[in-house]
C-alpha positions in Angstrom: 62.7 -35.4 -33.4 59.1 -36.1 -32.7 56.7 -33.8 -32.5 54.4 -33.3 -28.9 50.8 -32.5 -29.0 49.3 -31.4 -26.2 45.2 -31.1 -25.9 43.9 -29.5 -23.4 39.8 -29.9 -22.7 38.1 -27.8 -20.7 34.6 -28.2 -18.6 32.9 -25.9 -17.1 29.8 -27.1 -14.4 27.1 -24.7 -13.3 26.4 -26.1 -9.9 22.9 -25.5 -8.6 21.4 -26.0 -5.3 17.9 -28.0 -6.4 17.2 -27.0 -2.3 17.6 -23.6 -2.6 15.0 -21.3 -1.2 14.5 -17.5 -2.0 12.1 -15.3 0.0 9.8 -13.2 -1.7 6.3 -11.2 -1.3 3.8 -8.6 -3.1 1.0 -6.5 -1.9 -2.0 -5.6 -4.1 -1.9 -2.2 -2.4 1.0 -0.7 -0.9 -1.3 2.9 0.2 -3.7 2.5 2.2 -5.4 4.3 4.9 -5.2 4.2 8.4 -7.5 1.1 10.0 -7.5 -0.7 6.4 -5.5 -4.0 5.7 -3.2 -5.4 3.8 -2.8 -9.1 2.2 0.6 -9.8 1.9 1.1 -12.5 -0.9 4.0 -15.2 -0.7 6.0 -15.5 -3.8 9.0 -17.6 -1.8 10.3 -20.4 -3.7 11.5 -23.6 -1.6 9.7 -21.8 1.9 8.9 -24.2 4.7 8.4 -21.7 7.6 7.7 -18.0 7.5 9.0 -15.2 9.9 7.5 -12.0 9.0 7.7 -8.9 10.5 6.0 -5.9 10.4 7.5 -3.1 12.6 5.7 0.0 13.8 2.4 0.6 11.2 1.5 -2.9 12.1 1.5 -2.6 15.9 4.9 -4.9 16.5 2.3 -7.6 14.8 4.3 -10.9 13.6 3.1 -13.7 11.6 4.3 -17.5 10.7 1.3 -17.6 7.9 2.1 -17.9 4.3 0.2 -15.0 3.5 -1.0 -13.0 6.1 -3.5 -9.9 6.8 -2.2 -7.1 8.4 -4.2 -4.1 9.3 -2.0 -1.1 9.9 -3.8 1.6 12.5 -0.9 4.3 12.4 0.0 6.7 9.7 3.3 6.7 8.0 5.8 4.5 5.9 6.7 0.9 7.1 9.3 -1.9 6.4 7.7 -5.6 5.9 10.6 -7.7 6.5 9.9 -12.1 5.5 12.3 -14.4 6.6 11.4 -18.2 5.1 13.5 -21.3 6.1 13.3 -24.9 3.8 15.0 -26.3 7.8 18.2 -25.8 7.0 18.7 -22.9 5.3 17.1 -19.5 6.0 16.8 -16.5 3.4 15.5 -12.8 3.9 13.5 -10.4 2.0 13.5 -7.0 3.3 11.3 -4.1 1.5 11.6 -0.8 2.5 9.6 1.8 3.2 7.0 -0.4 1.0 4.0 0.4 2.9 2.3 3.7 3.0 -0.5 4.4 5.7 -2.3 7.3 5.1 -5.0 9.4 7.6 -8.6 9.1 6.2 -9.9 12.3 5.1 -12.8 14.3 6.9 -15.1 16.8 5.6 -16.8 19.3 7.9 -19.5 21.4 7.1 -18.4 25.0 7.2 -21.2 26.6 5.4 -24.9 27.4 7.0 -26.6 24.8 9.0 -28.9 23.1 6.4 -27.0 24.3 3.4 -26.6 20.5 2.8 -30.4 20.0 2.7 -32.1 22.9 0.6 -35.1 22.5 -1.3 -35.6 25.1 -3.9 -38.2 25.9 -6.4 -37.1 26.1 -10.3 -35.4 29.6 -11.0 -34.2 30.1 -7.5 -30.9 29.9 -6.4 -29.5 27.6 -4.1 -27.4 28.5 -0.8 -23.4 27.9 -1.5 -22.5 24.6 0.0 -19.2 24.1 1.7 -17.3 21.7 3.5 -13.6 21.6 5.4 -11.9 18.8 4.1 -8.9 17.5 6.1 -6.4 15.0 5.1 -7.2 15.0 1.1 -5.3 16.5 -1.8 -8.7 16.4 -4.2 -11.9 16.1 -4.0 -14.7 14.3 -6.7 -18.3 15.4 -7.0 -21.4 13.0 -7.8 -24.8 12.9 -7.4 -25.0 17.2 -7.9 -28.2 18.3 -9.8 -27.4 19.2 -13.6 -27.0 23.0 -12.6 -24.5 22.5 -10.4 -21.0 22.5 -10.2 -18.3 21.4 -7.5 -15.2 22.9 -6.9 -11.9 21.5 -4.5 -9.7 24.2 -3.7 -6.8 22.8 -2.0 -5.1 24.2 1.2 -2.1 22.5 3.2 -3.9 20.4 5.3 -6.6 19.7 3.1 -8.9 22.3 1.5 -12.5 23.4 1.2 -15.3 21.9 -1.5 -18.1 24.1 -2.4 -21.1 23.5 -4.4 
């Protein structure tokens, strides 16, 4: 009786598509306020054409650029949707809610009429300061004389800064 052996090789082949294309994209800033812009930054690999799209913040506004600029004149949080294509094949990148548009803050004198301009002689006191602020959650103080001191105290629509 003679003995069989049997030998059994196995291969195994990663098969890659050299043509592939993957859509990608970045932002430096992702908050912004309302009337600023954005540069959107391709990252795609294998991208011939571009489709973006960027609903709602960005007024409906479309693009076929590589890297486009997109000022965004509406608060609140938007999609930025890129679509690339190598001609044949297409591939989507969809980030939500990745842009945040913010309303630009306002500060309104409350206090006196010309509180904001005094001229005072050493050892007198100077009128409080104050200002409505709308739209911020903190305030920072520069340019205040040694002697003074500024103060944010925060309310739900803003708050009030005194000096």
């Amino acid at each position: 009786m003679r003995n069989k052996v049997l030998i059994l090789f196995f291969a195994f082949v990663a098969i890659t598509d050299a043509n592939a294309q993957t859509a990608d994209f970045s932002a430096p800033l992702t908050t912004i306020c309302v009337g600023e812009s954005v540069q959107f930054t391709d990252l795609s690999t294998g991208a011939i054409t571009y489709a973006w799209t960027f609903p709602d913040g960005g007024v409906g506004q479309t693009s076929i650029l590589p890297n486009p600029l997109i000022t965004y004149s509406v608060p609140g949080t938007y999609t930025v949707t890129l679509t690339i294509s190598d001609g044949v094949n297409n591939d989507t990148e969809i980030k939500t809610d990745y842009i945040t548009v913010i309303s630009a803050a306002t500060a309104t004198l409350s206090s006196v009429v010309g509180t904001d301009n005094q001229t005072i002689c050493q050892g007198s006191l100077i009128t409080q300061i104050a200002y409505d602020v709308t739209g911020a959650t903190g305030a920072d103080f520069s340019g205040l004389p040694a002697f003074a001191t500024g103060a944010f105290n925060p309310s739900a629509t803003g708050g009030t800064m005194t000096v």
